[in-house]
C-alpha positions in Angstrom: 135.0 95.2 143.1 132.0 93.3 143.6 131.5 89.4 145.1 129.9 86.2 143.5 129.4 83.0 144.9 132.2 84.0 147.4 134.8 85.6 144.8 136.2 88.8 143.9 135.0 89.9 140.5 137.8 92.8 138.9 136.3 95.5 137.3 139.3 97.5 136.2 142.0 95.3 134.0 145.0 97.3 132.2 145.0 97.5 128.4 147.6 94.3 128.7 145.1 92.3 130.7 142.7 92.8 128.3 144.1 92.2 125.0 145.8 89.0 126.3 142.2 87.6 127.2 141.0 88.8 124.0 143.4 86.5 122.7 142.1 83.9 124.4 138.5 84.8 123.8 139.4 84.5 120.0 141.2 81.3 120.2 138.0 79.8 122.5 136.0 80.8 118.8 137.7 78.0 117.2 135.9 75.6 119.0 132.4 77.0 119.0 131.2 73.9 116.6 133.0 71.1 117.8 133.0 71.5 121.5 129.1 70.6 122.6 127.8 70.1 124.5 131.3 71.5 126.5 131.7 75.1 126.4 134.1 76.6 123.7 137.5 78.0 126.1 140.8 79.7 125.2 143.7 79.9 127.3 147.5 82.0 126.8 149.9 81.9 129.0 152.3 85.1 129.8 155.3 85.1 131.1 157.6 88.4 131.4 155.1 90.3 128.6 156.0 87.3 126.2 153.2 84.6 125.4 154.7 81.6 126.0 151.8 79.2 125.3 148.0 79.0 124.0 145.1 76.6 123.8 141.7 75.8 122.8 139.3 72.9 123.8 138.6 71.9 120.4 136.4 68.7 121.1 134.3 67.4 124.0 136.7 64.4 125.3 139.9 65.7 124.4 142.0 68.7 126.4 140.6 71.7 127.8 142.1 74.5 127.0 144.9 74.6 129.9 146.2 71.6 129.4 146.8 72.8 125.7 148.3 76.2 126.8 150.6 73.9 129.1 151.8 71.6 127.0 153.1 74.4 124.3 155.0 76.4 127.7 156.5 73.7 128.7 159.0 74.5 131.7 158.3 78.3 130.6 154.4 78.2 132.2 156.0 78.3 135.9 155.6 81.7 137.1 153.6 82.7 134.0 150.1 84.4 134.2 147.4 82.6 132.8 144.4 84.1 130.7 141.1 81.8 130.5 138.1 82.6 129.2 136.1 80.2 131.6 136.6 78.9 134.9 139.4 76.2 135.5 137.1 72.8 136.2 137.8 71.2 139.6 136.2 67.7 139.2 137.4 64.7 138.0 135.1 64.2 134.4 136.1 62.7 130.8 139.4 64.5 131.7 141.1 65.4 134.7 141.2 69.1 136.3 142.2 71.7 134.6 142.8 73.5 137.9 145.3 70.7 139.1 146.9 71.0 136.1 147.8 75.0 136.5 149.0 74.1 140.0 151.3 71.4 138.7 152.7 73.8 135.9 153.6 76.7 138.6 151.3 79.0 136.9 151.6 82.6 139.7 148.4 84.1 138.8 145.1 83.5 136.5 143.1 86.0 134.9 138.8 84.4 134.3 136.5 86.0 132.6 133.6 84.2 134.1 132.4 81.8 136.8 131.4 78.2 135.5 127.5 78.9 135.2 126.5 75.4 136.6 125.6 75.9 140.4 127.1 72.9 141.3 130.4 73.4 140.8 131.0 77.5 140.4 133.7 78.9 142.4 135.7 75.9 143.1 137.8 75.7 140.2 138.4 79.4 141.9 138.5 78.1 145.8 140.9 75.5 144.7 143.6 77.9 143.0 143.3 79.9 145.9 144.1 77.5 148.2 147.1 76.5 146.3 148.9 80.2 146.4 147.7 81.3 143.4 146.5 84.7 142.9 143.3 85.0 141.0 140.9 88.1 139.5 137.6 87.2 137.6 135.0 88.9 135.3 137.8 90.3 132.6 136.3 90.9 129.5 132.6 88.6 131.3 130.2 89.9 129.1 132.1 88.9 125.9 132.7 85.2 127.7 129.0 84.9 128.6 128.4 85.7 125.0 130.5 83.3 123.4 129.1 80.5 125.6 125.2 81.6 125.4 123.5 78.3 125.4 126.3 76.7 128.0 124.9 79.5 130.4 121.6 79.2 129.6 121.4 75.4 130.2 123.2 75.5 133.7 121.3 78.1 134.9 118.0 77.8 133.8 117.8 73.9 132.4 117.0 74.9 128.7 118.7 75.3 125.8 119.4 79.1 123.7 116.4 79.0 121.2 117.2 80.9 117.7 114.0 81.0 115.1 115.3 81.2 111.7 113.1 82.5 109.2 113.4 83.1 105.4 110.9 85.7 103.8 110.1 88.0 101.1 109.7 91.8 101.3 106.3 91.2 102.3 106.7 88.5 105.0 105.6 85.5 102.9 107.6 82.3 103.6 106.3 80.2 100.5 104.0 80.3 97.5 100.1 79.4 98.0 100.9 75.9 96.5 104.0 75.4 99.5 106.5 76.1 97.0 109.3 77.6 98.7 112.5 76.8 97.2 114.4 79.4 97.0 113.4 82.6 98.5 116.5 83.4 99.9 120.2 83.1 97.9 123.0 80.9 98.1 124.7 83.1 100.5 121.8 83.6 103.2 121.6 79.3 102.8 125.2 79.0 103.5 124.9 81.1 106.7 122.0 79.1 107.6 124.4 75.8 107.7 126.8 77.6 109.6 123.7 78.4 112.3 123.3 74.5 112.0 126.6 73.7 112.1 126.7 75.8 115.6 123.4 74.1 117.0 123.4 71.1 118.9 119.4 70.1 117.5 117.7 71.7 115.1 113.7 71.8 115.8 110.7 71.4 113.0 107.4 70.5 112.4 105.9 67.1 110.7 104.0 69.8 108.2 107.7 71.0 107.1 108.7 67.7 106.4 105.9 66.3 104.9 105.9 69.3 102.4 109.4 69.9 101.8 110.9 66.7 102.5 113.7 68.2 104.2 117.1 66.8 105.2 118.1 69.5 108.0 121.6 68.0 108.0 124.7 70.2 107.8 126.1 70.3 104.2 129.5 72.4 104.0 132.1 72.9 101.2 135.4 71.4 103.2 137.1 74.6 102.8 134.2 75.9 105.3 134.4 72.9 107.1 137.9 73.5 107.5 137.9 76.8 108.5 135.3 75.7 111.1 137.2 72.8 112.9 135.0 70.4 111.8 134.4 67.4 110.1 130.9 66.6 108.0 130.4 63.3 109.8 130.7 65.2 113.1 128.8 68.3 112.8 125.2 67.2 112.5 122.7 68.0 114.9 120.1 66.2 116.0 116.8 66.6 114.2 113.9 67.4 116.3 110.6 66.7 114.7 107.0 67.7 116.7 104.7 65.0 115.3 101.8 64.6 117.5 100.1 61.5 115.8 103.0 60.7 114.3 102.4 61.4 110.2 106.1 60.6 109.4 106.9 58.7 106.1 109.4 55.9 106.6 111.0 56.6 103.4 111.1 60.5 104.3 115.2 62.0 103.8 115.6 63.3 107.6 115.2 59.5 108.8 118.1 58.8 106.4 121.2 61.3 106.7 123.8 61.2 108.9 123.1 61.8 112.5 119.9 60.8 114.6 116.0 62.0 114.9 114.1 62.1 117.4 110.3 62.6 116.9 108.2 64.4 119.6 104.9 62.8 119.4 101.5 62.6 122.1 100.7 59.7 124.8 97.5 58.3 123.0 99.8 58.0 120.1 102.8 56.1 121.7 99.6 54.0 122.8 97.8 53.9 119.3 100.6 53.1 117.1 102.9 51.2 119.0 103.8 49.1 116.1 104.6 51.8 113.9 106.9 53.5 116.9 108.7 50.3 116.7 109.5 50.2 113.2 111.0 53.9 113.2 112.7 52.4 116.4 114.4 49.9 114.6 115.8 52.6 112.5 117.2 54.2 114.7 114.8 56.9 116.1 114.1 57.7 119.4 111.1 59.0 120.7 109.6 61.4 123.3 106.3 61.4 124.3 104.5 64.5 125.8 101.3 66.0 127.0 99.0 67.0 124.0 96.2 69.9 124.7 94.4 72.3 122.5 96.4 70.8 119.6 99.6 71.3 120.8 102.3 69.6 122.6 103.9 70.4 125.1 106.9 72.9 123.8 108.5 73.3 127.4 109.0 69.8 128.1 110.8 69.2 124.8 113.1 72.2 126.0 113.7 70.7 129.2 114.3 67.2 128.0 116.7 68.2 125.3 118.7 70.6 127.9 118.7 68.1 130.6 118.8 64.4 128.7 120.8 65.5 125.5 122.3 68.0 126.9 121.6 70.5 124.4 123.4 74.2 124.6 121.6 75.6 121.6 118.4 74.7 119.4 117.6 76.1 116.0 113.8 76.0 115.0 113.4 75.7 111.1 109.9 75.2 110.9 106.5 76.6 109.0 104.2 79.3 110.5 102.2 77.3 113.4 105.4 76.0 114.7 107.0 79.2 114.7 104.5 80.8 116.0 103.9 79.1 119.4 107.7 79.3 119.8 106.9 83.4 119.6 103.7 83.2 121.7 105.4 81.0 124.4 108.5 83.5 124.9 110.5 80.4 123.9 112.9 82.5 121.3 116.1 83.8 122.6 116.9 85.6 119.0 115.4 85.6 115.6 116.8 85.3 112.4 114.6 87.2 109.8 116.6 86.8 106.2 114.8 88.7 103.9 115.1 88.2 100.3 114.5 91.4 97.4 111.2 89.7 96.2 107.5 90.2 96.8 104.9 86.7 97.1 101.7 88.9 97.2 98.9 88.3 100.3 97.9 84.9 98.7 101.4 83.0 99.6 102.0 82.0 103.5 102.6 84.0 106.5 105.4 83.9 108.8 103.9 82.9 111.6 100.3 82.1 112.8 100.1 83.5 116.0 96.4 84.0 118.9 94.8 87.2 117.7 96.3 90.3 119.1 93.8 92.9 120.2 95.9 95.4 121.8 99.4 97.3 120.2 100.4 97.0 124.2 100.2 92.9 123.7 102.5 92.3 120.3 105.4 90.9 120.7 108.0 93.3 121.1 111.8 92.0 120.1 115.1 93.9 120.4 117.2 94.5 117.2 120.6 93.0 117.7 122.5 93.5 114.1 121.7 93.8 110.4 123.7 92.3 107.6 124.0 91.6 104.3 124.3 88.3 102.5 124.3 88.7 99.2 121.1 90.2 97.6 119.7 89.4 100.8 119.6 90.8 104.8 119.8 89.6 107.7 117.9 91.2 110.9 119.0 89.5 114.0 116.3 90.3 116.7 116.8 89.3 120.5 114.5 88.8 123.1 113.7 92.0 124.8 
């Protein structure tokens, strides 16, 4: 046994314990599109080695998880064991506390898997059961929780969002033809995972060079069986588009500024100063602005991060962007885990690189990732690369 923040964290769960919060890890999945910027949780209840109820926060709002779990027992959740995947919450927020709500069902005992990651509020959710009579063990099956919830942890602990590069590239690392033809490397099958990645992303990051070439939508665009499947609705799965324009080059008539869902365009101080008329008419379209330091032709990537953790609250970002973009994202250690699809087809040394990155001198300064998975999407695979 070991102690965080003041609680007993279990190290050794039986075979029952564990496959009941499995349960409840898989039923958390369900809402791992529709729940930001809330954290996707699961929640079974047990009662004499029968299940007697279940849950899933399915949208940011609604009920958590418990409350779910409770409603399905009924009078059967008093003296039942309950299985979270997260912390009960112990604050009073767009719904009441889940933690009150166990003690008012007569729940005996709860199983966490992890500690709520924001500092503010970790361990009362526990402190609170405790103090009711209830008996509580925590860190069952914590890895996989932790997992699942990546970019929730990431923004209370560290106030940024979990970054994930997507790339598309040939054989030979090209992203697009000389001429900036690019559609389609990849199949219809790497394309449909890339939505997915969308769907699962609270903003989706790119460069005023992408858009002005490919004239992008970066919207989510699902069959409804997918969407289905998913828990979602089109209308409600669309990130926000994130678009680093430092003198701010955007058309009015280009598609991002007219899909479904917002945009906000990252541009410099002289320009917010220069153009202030033109920053008014995409205003009055709807898109918001923030303005950042500009130096050596760049603006400032870790204030973005920190503004879209802290004032959108953000979870998770996906950069779809071309080479330059990508590549400060690299050289910045600003990518949590790459996604390289590579497509059976060779472009030749004439068609555009990856990413343009500072001249390396050294092997002992590359940058060095960690292969997470492979797979196969179609004719195509995908390398998943974390940071080491």
């Amino acid at each position: 046994m070991v102690k965080k923040n003041n609680t007993v964290m279990i190290s050794e769960f039986s075979a029952d314990d564990q496959r009941y919060m499995q349960q409840a890890l898989t039923l958390a999945q369900k809402g791992r599109y529709s729940t930001k910027p809330n954290p996707a949780v699961g929640c079974v209840l047990v009662k004499d080695g029968q299940v007697v109820g279940v849950g899933w926060h399915k949208l940011a709002g609604q009920h958590h998880a418990e409350r779910y779990a409770l409603e399905q027992a009924g009078k059967l959740a008093f003296g039942a064991t309950a299985y979270v995947t997260l912390e009960p919450c112990s604050h009073f927020g767009r719904t009441s506390p889940c933690s009150n709500a166990l003690i008012e069902g007569g729940v005996k005992k709860v199983y966490i898997a992890m500690l709520d990651p924001n500092p503010l509020v970790s361990g009362q959710g526990v402190q609170k059961l405790q103090q009711a009579g209830i008996e509580v063990q925590v860190g069952l099956l914590e890895s996989d929780a932790q997992a699942l919830n990546r970019g929730f942890v990431r923004r209370m602990e560290h106030g940024l969002p979990y970054v994930i590069l997507k790339m598309a590239s040939s054989l030979d690392g090209r992203t697009a033809l000389q001429n900036g033809k690019s559609k389609w490397i990849t199949g219809a099958e790497s394309r449909l995972e890339v939505h997915k990645l969308r769907a699962a992303s609270g903003a989706i990051i790119t460069g005023i060079g992408t858009v002005l070439a490919d004239d992008p939508s970066l919207t989510v665009r699902l069959p409804s069986d997918v969407l289905n499947e998913m828990n979602l609705e089109q209308t409600t799965a669309q990130p926000l588009r994130v678009v680093f324009d430092s003198t701010l080059n955007m058309p009015l008539n280009a598609k991002i500024l007219n899909e479904p869902g917002h945009t906000l365009i990252v541009i410099a101080q002289d320009t917010a100063d220069k153009k202030m008329e033109l920053v008014q008419s995409f205003k009055n379209r709807g898109v918001t602005f923030l303005t950042v330091s500009y130096h050596a032709g760049k603006l400032d990537l870790q204030t973005v991060l920190h503004h879209l953790a802290k004032i959108e609250q953000i979870n998770t970002v996906m950069v779809e962007s071309g080479a330059t973009l990508a590549g400060d994202f690299l050289a910045q250690n600003a990518v949590d885990e790459l996604h390289s699809f590579i497509a059976p087809c060779v472009l030749g040394n004439q068609a555009k690189p990856m990413f343009v990155l500072p001249t390396i001198q050294n092997m002992d300064d590359k940058i060095q990732l960690q292969t997470a998975s492979v797979a196969q999407f179609g004719e195509d695979v995908r390398i998943v690369f974390h940071k080491r």
